[in-house]
C-alpha positions as CSV (number, residue, x, y, z in Angstrom):
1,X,8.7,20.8,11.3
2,X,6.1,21.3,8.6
3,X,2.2,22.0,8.8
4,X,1.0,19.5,6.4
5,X,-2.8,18.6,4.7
6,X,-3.3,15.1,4.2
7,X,-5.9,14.2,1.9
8,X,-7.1,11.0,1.8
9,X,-9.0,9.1,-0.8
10,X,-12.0,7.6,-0.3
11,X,-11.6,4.7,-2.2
12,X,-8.6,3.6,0.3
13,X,-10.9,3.4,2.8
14,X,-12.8,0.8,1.6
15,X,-16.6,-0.2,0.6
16,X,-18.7,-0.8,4.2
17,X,-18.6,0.7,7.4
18,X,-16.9,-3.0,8.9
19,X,-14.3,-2.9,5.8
20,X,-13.8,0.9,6.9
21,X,-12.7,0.3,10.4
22,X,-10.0,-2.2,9.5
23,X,-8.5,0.3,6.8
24,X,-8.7,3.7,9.1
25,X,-6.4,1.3,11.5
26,X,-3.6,1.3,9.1
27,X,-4.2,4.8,8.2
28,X,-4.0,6.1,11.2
29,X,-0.7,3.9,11.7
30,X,1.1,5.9,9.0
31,X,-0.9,9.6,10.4
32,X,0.3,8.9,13.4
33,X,4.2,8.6,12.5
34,X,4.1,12.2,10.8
35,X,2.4,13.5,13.9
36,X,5.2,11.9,16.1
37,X,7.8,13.3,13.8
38,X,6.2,16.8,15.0
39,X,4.0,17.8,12.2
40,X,0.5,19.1,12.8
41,X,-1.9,17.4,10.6
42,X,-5.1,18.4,9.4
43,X,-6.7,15.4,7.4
44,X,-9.6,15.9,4.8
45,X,-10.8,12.6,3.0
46,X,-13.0,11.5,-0.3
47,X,-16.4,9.8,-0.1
48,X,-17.3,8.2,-4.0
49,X,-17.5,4.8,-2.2
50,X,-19.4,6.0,0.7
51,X,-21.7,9.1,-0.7
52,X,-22.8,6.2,-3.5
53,X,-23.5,3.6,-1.3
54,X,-25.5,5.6,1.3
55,X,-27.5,8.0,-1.7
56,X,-28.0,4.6,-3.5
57,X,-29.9,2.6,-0.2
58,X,-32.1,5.4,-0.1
59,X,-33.0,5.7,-3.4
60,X,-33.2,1.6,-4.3
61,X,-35.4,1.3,-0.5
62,X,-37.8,4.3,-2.6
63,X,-37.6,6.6,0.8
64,X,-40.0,9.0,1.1
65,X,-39.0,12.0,1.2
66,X,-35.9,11.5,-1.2
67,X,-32.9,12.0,0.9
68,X,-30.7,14.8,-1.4
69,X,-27.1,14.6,-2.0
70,X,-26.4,17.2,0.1
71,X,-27.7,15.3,3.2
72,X,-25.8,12.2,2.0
73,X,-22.2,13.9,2.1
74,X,-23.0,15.1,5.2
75,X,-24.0,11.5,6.3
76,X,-20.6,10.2,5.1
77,X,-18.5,13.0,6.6
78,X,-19.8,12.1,9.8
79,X,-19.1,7.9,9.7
80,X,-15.8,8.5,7.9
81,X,-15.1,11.4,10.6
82,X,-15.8,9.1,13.4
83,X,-14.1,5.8,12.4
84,X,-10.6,8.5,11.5
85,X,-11.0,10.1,14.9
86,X,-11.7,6.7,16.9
87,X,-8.5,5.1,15.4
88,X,-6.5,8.1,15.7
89,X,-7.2,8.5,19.1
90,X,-6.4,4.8,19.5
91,X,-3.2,5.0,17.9
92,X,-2.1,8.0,19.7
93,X,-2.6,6.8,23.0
94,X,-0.7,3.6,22.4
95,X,2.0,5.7,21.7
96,X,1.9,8.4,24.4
97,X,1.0,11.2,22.6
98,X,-1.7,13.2,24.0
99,X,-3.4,14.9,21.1
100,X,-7.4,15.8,20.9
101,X,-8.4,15.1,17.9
102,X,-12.4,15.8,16.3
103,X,-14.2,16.2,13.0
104,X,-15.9,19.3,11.8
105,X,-18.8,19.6,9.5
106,X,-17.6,21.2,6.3
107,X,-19.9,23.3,4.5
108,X,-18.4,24.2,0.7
109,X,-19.3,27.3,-0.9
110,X,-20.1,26.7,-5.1
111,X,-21.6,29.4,-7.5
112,X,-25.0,28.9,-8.9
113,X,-24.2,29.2,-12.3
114,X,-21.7,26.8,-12.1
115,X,-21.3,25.0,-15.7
116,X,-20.5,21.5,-14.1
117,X,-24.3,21.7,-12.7
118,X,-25.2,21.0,-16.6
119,X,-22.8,18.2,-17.1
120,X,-22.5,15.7,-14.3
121,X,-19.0,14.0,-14.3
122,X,-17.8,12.9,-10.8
123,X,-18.2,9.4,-10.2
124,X,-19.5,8.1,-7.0
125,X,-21.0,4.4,-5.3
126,X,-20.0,1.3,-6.5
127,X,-19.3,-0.6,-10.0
128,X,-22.1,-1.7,-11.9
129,X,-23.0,-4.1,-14.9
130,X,-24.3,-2.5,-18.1
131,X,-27.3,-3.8,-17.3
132,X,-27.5,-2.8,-13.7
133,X,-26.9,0.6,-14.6
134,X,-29.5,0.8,-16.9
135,X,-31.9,0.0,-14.9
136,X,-30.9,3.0,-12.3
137,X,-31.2,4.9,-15.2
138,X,-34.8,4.9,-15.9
139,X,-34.9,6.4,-12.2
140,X,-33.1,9.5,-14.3
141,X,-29.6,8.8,-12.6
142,X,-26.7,9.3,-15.3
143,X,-24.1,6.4,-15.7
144,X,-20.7,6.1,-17.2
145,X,-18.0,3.3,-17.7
146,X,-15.2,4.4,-15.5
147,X,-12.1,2.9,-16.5
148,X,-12.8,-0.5,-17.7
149,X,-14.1,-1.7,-14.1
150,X,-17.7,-1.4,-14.9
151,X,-20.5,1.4,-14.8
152,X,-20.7,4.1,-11.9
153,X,-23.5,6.9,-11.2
154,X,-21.8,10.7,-12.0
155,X,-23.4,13.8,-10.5
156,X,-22.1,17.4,-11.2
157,X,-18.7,18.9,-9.1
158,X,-18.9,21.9,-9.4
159,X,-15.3,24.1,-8.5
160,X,-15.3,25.0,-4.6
161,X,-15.0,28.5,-3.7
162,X,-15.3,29.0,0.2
163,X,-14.7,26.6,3.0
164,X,-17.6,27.8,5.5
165,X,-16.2,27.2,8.7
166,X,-12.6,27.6,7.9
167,X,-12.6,29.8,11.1
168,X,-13.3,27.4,13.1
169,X,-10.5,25.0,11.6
170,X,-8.3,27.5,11.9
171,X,-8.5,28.2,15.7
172,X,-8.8,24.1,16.3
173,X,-5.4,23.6,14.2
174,X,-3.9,26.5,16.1
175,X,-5.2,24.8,19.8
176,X,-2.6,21.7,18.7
177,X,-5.4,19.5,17.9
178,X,-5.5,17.2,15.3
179,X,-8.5,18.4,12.8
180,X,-10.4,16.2,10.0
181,X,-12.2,18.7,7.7
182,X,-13.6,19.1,4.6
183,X,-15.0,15.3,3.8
184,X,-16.3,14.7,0.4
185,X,-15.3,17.9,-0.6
186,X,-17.4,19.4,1.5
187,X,-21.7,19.6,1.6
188,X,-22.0,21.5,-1.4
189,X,-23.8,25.2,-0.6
190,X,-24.8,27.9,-2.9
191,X,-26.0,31.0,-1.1
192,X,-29.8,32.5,-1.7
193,X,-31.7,35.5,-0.3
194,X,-28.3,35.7,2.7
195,X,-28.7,31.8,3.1
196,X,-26.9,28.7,2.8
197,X,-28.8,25.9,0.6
198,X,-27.7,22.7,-0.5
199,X,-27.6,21.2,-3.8
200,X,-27.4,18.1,-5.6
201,X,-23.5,17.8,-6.1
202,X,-20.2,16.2,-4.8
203,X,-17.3,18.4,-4.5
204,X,-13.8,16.7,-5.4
205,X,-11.6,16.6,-2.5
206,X,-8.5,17.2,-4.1
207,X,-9.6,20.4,-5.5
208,X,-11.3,21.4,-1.9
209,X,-8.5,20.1,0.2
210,X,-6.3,22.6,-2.0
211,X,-8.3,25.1,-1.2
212,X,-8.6,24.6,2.4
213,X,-4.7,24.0,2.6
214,X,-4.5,27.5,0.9
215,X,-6.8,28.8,3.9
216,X,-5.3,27.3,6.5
217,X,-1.8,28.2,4.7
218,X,0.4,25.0,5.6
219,X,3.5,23.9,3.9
220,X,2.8,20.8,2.0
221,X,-0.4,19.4,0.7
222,X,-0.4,15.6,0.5
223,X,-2.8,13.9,-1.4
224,X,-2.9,10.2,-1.5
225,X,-3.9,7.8,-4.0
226,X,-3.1,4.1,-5.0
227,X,-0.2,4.7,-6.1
228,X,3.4,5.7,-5.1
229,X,4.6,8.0,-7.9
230,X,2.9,10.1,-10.6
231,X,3.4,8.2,-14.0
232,X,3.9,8.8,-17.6
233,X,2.4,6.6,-19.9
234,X,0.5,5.1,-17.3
235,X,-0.4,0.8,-18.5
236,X,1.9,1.1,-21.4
237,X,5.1,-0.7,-21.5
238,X,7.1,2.8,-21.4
239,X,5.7,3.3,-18.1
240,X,7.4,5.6,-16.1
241,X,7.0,7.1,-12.9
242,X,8.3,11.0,-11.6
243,X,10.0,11.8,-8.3
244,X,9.3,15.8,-9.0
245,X,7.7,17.7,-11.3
246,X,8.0,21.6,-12.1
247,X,4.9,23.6,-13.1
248,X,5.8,23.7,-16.4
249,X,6.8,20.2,-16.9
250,X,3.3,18.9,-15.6
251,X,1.5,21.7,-17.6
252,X,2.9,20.0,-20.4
253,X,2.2,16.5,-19.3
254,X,-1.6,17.6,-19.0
255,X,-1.7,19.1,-22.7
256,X,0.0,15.8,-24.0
257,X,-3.2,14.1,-22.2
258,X,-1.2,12.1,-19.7
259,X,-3.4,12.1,-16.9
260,X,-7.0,10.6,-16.7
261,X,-9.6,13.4,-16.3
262,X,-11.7,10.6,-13.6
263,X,-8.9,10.1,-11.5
264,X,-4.9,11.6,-11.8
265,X,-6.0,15.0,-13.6
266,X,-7.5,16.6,-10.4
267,X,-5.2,15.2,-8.2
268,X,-2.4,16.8,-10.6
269,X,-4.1,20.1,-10.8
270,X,-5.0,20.4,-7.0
271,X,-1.0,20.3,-6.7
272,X,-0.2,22.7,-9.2
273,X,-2.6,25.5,-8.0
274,X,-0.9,24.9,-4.5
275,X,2.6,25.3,-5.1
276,X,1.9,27.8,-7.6
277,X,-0.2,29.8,-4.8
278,X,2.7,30.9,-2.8
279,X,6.4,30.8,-2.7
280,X,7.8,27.4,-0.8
281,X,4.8,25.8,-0.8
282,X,5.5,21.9,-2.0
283,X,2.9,19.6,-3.2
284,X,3.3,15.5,-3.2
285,X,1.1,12.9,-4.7
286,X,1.7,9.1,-3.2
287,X,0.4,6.5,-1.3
288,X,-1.0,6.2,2.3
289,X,1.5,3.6,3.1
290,X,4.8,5.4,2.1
291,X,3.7,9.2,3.3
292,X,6.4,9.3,5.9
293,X,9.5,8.2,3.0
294,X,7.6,10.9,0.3
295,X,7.8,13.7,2.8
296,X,12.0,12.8,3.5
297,X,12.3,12.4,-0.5
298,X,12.4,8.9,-1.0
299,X,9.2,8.2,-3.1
300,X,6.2,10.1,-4.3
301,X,5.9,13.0,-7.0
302,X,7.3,16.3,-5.6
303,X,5.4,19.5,-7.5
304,X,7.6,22.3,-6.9
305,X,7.6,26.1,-8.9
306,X,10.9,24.9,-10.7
307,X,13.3,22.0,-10.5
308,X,16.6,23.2,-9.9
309,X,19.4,21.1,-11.7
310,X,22.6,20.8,-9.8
Protein backbone atom coordinates (compact mmCIF):
# COMPACT_ATOMS: atom_id res chain seq x y z
CA UNK A 1 0.00 0.00 0.00
CA UNK A 2 0.93 3.57 -0.77
CA UNK A 3 1.90 6.57 1.72
CA UNK A 4 -0.33 9.19 0.49
CA UNK A 5 -0.86 13.30 1.21
CA UNK A 6 -4.31 14.40 1.14
CA UNK A 7 -4.86 17.92 0.74
CA UNK A 8 -7.85 19.27 1.38
CA UNK A 9 -9.50 22.51 0.31
CA UNK A 10 -10.75 24.78 2.46
CA UNK A 11 -13.53 25.90 0.66
CA UNK A 12 -14.99 22.11 0.93
CA UNK A 13 -15.23 22.56 4.34
CA UNK A 14 -17.55 25.01 4.48
CA UNK A 15 -18.22 28.72 5.83
CA UNK A 16 -18.81 28.44 9.95
CA UNK A 17 -17.56 26.34 12.52
CA UNK A 18 -21.47 24.50 12.77
CA UNK A 19 -21.35 24.16 8.75
CA UNK A 20 -17.69 22.78 9.33
CA UNK A 21 -18.57 19.90 11.58
CA UNK A 22 -21.22 18.48 9.24
CA UNK A 23 -18.71 18.61 6.21
CA UNK A 24 -15.49 17.05 8.18
CA UNK A 25 -18.19 14.12 8.82
CA UNK A 26 -18.29 13.23 5.22
CA UNK A 27 -14.65 13.78 4.85
CA UNK A 28 -13.59 11.82 7.24
CA UNK A 29 -16.05 9.01 5.70
CA UNK A 30 -14.05 9.01 2.44
CA UNK A 31 -10.30 9.43 4.71
CA UNK A 32 -11.23 6.82 6.50
CA UNK A 33 -11.83 4.19 3.53
CA UNK A 34 -8.16 4.82 2.19
CA UNK A 35 -6.92 4.35 5.71
CA UNK A 36 -8.84 0.95 5.92
CA UNK A 37 -7.51 0.01 2.54
CA UNK A 38 -3.98 0.27 4.35
CA UNK A 39 -2.60 3.57 3.37
CA UNK A 40 -1.07 5.98 5.90
CA UNK A 41 -2.45 9.30 5.53
CA UNK A 42 -1.14 12.52 6.43
CA UNK A 43 -3.90 15.28 5.73
CA UNK A 44 -3.00 19.06 5.24
CA UNK A 45 -6.04 21.41 4.42
CA UNK A 46 -6.82 25.25 3.04
CA UNK A 47 -8.27 27.99 5.14
CA UNK A 48 -9.51 31.10 2.52
CA UNK A 49 -12.97 30.60 4.09
CA UNK A 50 -11.82 30.42 7.55
CA UNK A 51 -8.48 32.74 7.80
CA UNK A 52 -11.05 35.53 6.12
CA UNK A 53 -13.73 35.09 8.36
CA UNK A 54 -11.77 34.99 11.59
CA UNK A 55 -9.06 38.08 10.32
CA UNK A 56 -12.28 39.85 9.12
CA UNK A 57 -14.30 39.74 12.93
CA UNK A 58 -11.38 41.13 14.28
CA UNK A 59 -10.77 43.80 12.12
CA UNK A 60 -14.78 44.88 11.52
CA UNK A 61 -15.16 44.48 15.82
CA UNK A 62 -11.88 47.36 15.52
CA UNK A 63 -9.74 44.99 18.19
CA UNK A 64 -7.26 46.53 19.78
CA UNK A 65 -4.33 45.41 19.30
CA UNK A 66 -4.93 44.33 15.55
CA UNK A 67 -4.79 40.60 15.53
CA UNK A 68 -2.05 39.81 12.41
CA UNK A 69 -2.49 37.27 9.81
CA UNK A 70 -0.06 35.26 11.11
CA UNK A 71 -2.01 34.69 14.44
CA UNK A 72 -5.22 34.19 12.32
CA UNK A 73 -3.86 31.10 10.35
CA UNK A 74 -2.73 29.75 13.34
CA UNK A 75 -6.32 30.29 14.77
CA UNK A 76 -7.80 28.39 11.87
CA UNK A 77 -5.29 25.53 11.83
CA UNK A 78 -6.30 24.87 15.21
CA UNK A 79 -10.46 24.73 14.73
CA UNK A 80 -10.06 23.09 11.32
CA UNK A 81 -7.37 20.68 13.17
CA UNK A 82 -9.81 19.84 15.85
CA UNK A 83 -13.10 19.37 14.01
CA UNK A 84 -10.71 16.77 11.30
CA UNK A 85 -9.30 15.01 14.29
CA UNK A 86 -12.71 14.73 16.35
CA UNK A 87 -14.47 13.13 13.17
CA UNK A 88 -11.62 11.04 12.27
CA UNK A 89 -11.39 9.58 15.53
CA UNK A 90 -15.18 9.10 15.28
CA UNK A 91 -15.16 7.40 12.20
CA UNK A 92 -12.38 5.23 13.03
CA UNK A 93 -13.74 3.78 16.00
CA UNK A 94 -17.05 2.89 14.43
CA UNK A 95 -15.08 0.92 12.25
CA UNK A 96 -12.56 -0.80 14.53
CA UNK A 97 -9.59 0.71 13.64
CA UNK A 98 -7.49 1.87 16.31
CA UNK A 99 -5.46 4.73 14.94
CA UNK A 100 -4.23 8.01 17.05
CA UNK A 101 -4.67 10.66 15.20
CA UNK A 102 -3.61 14.73 16.29
CA UNK A 103 -2.87 18.05 14.61
CA UNK A 104 0.50 19.80 14.57
CA UNK A 105 1.15 23.49 14.40
CA UNK A 106 2.86 24.14 11.08
CA UNK A 107 5.22 26.87 10.95
CA UNK A 108 6.18 27.73 6.99
CA UNK A 109 9.45 29.03 6.28
CA UNK A 110 9.18 32.19 3.28
CA UNK A 111 12.09 34.53 2.17
CA UNK A 112 11.97 38.13 2.99
CA UNK A 113 12.42 39.48 -0.18
CA UNK A 114 9.85 37.47 -1.48
CA UNK A 115 8.26 39.47 -4.59
CA UNK A 116 4.56 38.24 -3.77
CA UNK A 117 4.96 40.49 -0.46
CA UNK A 118 4.58 43.51 -3.15
CA UNK A 119 1.63 42.15 -4.98
CA UNK A 120 -0.98 40.56 -2.82
CA UNK A 121 -2.96 37.87 -4.93
CA UNK A 122 -4.34 35.03 -2.73
CA UNK A 123 -7.91 35.31 -2.05
CA UNK A 124 -9.26 34.63 1.36
CA UNK A 125 -12.88 35.33 3.57
CA UNK A 126 -16.06 35.50 1.99
CA UNK A 127 -17.76 37.17 -1.26
CA UNK A 128 -18.50 40.64 -1.18
CA UNK A 129 -20.68 43.29 -3.09
CA UNK A 130 -18.77 46.00 -4.95
CA UNK A 131 -19.86 48.09 -2.59
CA UNK A 132 -19.07 46.15 0.52
CA UNK A 133 -15.69 45.74 -0.59
CA UNK A 134 -15.17 49.27 -0.94
CA UNK A 135 -15.86 50.10 2.11
CA UNK A 136 -13.07 47.49 3.59
CA UNK A 137 -11.03 49.24 1.39
CA UNK A 138 -10.72 52.55 3.00
CA UNK A 139 -9.42 50.36 6.04
CA UNK A 140 -6.31 49.78 3.33
CA UNK A 141 -7.41 46.03 2.66
CA UNK A 142 -7.04 45.16 -1.24
CA UNK A 143 -10.06 43.61 -3.07
CA UNK A 144 -10.56 41.74 -6.25
CA UNK A 145 -13.49 40.09 -8.22
CA UNK A 146 -12.79 36.41 -8.09
CA UNK A 147 -14.47 34.67 -10.75
CA UNK A 148 -17.70 36.28 -11.31
CA UNK A 149 -19.05 35.42 -7.61
CA UNK A 150 -18.39 38.78 -6.18
CA UNK A 151 -15.35 40.65 -4.45
CA UNK A 152 -12.87 38.90 -2.00
CA UNK A 153 -9.86 40.47 0.19
CA UNK A 154 -6.20 39.19 -1.36
CA UNK A 155 -3.08 39.29 0.73
CA UNK A 156 0.43 38.25 -0.58
CA UNK A 157 1.52 34.18 -0.83
CA UNK A 158 4.56 34.23 -0.88
CA UNK A 159 6.41 30.56 -2.30
CA UNK A 160 7.03 28.19 0.88
CA UNK A 161 10.51 27.14 1.48
CA UNK A 162 10.81 25.00 4.84
CA UNK A 163 8.13 23.12 6.78
CA UNK A 164 9.40 23.99 10.49
CA UNK A 165 8.58 21.06 12.31
CA UNK A 166 8.68 18.58 9.52
CA UNK A 167 10.73 16.48 12.12
CA UNK A 168 8.20 16.14 14.17
CA UNK A 169 5.69 14.96 11.33
CA UNK A 170 8.04 12.74 10.27
CA UNK A 171 8.54 10.63 13.57
CA UNK A 172 4.38 10.96 14.14
CA UNK A 173 3.76 9.48 10.52
CA UNK A 174 6.41 6.92 11.19
CA UNK A 175 4.60 5.97 14.98
CA UNK A 176 1.42 4.76 12.56
CA UNK A 177 -0.57 7.78 13.53
CA UNK A 178 -2.63 9.52 11.43
CA UNK A 179 -1.06 13.31 11.14
CA UNK A 180 -2.96 16.68 10.00
CA UNK A 181 -0.20 19.18 9.16
CA UNK A 182 0.56 22.08 7.43
CA UNK A 183 -3.08 24.07 7.60
CA UNK A 184 -3.44 27.13 5.52
CA UNK A 185 -0.21 26.55 4.16
CA UNK A 186 1.31 26.99 7.09
CA UNK A 187 1.82 30.30 9.66
CA UNK A 188 3.95 32.15 7.35
CA UNK A 189 7.73 32.82 9.10
CA UNK A 190 10.67 34.68 7.81
CA UNK A 191 13.69 34.32 9.97
CA UNK A 192 15.51 37.49 11.69
CA UNK A 193 18.56 37.93 13.95
CA UNK A 194 18.29 33.44 14.45
CA UNK A 195 14.42 33.91 14.96
CA UNK A 196 11.28 32.98 13.73
CA UNK A 197 8.69 36.07 13.03
CA UNK A 198 5.57 36.11 11.39
CA UNK A 199 4.27 38.08 8.63
CA UNK A 200 1.24 39.23 7.10
CA UNK A 201 0.67 36.40 4.42
CA UNK A 202 -1.32 33.12 3.57
CA UNK A 203 0.68 30.36 2.13
CA UNK A 204 -1.25 28.27 -0.64
CA UNK A 205 -1.74 24.87 0.48
CA UNK A 206 -1.26 23.18 -2.58
CA UNK A 207 2.09 24.57 -3.17
CA UNK A 208 2.98 23.72 0.81
CA UNK A 209 1.33 20.40 0.85
CA UNK A 210 3.77 19.66 -2.23
CA UNK A 211 6.46 20.54 -0.42
CA UNK A 212 5.68 18.79 2.77
CA UNK A 213 4.75 15.55 0.69
CA UNK A 214 8.39 15.99 -0.82
CA UNK A 215 9.64 16.01 2.88
CA UNK A 216 7.94 13.43 4.20
CA UNK A 217 8.59 11.55 0.69
CA UNK A 218 5.23 9.53 0.15
CA UNK A 219 4.02 8.18 -3.03
CA UNK A 220 1.10 10.14 -4.24
CA UNK A 221 -0.01 13.56 -3.42
CA UNK A 222 -3.78 14.11 -3.60
CA UNK A 223 -5.18 17.33 -3.73
CA UNK A 224 -8.84 17.77 -3.78
CA UNK A 225 -11.00 20.33 -5.26
CA UNK A 226 -14.64 20.66 -6.54
CA UNK A 227 -14.23 18.83 -9.14
CA UNK A 228 -13.60 15.27 -10.36
CA UNK A 229 -11.18 15.65 -13.38
CA UNK A 230 -8.89 18.39 -14.50
CA UNK A 231 -10.61 20.11 -17.64
CA UNK A 232 -9.77 21.79 -20.86
CA UNK A 233 -11.69 24.54 -21.88
CA UNK A 234 -13.25 24.68 -18.61
CA UNK A 235 -17.36 26.55 -19.05
CA UNK A 236 -17.05 26.28 -22.84
CA UNK A 237 -19.07 23.94 -24.73
CA UNK A 238 -15.82 21.96 -25.84
CA UNK A 239 -15.39 21.16 -22.31
CA UNK A 240 -13.38 18.39 -21.69
CA UNK A 241 -12.01 16.65 -18.80
CA UNK A 242 -8.36 14.50 -18.46
CA UNK A 243 -7.85 11.11 -16.82
CA UNK A 244 -3.76 11.65 -16.96
CA UNK A 245 -1.58 14.09 -17.88
CA UNK A 246 2.25 14.00 -18.68
CA UNK A 247 4.54 16.85 -17.73
CA UNK A 248 4.77 18.04 -20.90
CA UNK A 249 1.27 17.84 -21.89
CA UNK A 250 0.19 20.07 -18.85
CA UNK A 251 3.25 22.42 -19.42
CA UNK A 252 1.65 23.05 -22.53
CA UNK A 253 -1.87 23.33 -21.17
CA UNK A 254 -0.56 26.11 -18.76
CA UNK A 255 1.24 28.19 -21.73
CA UNK A 256 -2.15 27.83 -23.79
CA UNK A 257 -3.68 29.61 -20.49
CA UNK A 258 -6.00 26.71 -19.60
CA UNK A 259 -6.00 26.98 -16.05
CA UNK A 260 -7.21 29.85 -13.80
CA UNK A 261 -4.19 31.47 -11.99
CA UNK A 262 -6.98 31.91 -8.57
CA UNK A 263 -7.87 28.50 -8.47
CA UNK A 264 -6.61 25.20 -11.03
CA UNK A 265 -3.06 26.83 -11.84
CA UNK A 266 -1.58 26.05 -8.33
CA UNK A 267 -3.30 23.04 -7.93
CA UNK A 268 -1.76 21.99 -11.47
CA UNK A 269 1.72 23.13 -10.65
CA UNK A 270 1.78 21.67 -7.03
CA UNK A 271 1.40 18.23 -9.07
CA UNK A 272 3.86 18.86 -11.60
CA UNK A 273 6.77 19.81 -9.19
CA UNK A 274 5.87 16.44 -7.35
CA UNK A 275 5.97 13.99 -9.87
CA UNK A 276 8.71 15.64 -11.47
CA UNK A 277 10.66 15.58 -7.98
CA UNK A 278 11.44 11.94 -8.08
CA UNK A 279 11.03 8.97 -10.10
CA UNK A 280 7.35 7.07 -9.37
CA UNK A 281 6.03 9.68 -7.64
CA UNK A 282 2.18 10.16 -9.06
CA UNK A 283 0.13 13.19 -8.47
CA UNK A 284 -3.93 13.26 -8.69
CA UNK A 285 -6.24 16.17 -8.69
CA UNK A 286 -10.21 15.20 -7.88
CA UNK A 287 -12.74 15.37 -5.56
CA UNK A 288 -13.20 14.51 -1.82
CA UNK A 289 -16.04 12.33 -2.61
CA UNK A 290 -14.45 9.98 -5.39
CA UNK A 291 -10.59 9.81 -3.72
CA UNK A 292 -10.87 6.11 -3.18
CA UNK A 293 -12.12 5.38 -7.25
CA UNK A 294 -9.03 8.23 -8.36
CA UNK A 295 -6.43 6.32 -6.45
CA UNK A 296 -7.71 2.58 -8.33
CA UNK A 297 -7.89 4.66 -11.80
CA UNK A 298 -11.33 5.28 -12.22
CA UNK A 299 -11.67 9.11 -12.14
CA UNK A 300 -9.45 12.10 -11.30
CA UNK A 301 -6.42 13.62 -13.35
CA UNK A 302 -3.36 11.32 -12.97
CA UNK A 303 0.10 13.63 -13.49
CA UNK A 304 2.66 11.26 -14.25
CA UNK A 305 6.60 11.98 -15.90
CA UNK A 306 5.22 10.42 -19.21
CA UNK A 307 2.16 8.72 -20.47
CA UNK A 308 3.06 5.58 -21.92
CA UNK A 309 0.91 4.56 -25.00
CA UNK A 310 0.14 0.89 -25.27
Amino acid sequence: MSKLLIALGGNALGNSPAEQIELVREAARSIADLIEAGHDVILSHGNGPQVGMIHQVFDEADAQPDVPMAEAVAMSQGYIGYHLQQALREELGRRGIERAVASVVTQTLVAKEDPAFRHPTKPIGQFYTKDEAGRFEKKGMMFIEDSGRGYRRVIPSPEPIEIIEVDVIRSLVSAGHVVIAGGGGGIPVVREDGRLVGVDAVIDKDRASELLARELDVDVLFILTAVDQVAIDFGKPTQRGIAMLSVDEAREHIQDGQFPAGSMLPKVESALSFVTSRPGREAIITSLERAGEAIAGKTGTRFVEEVVVK
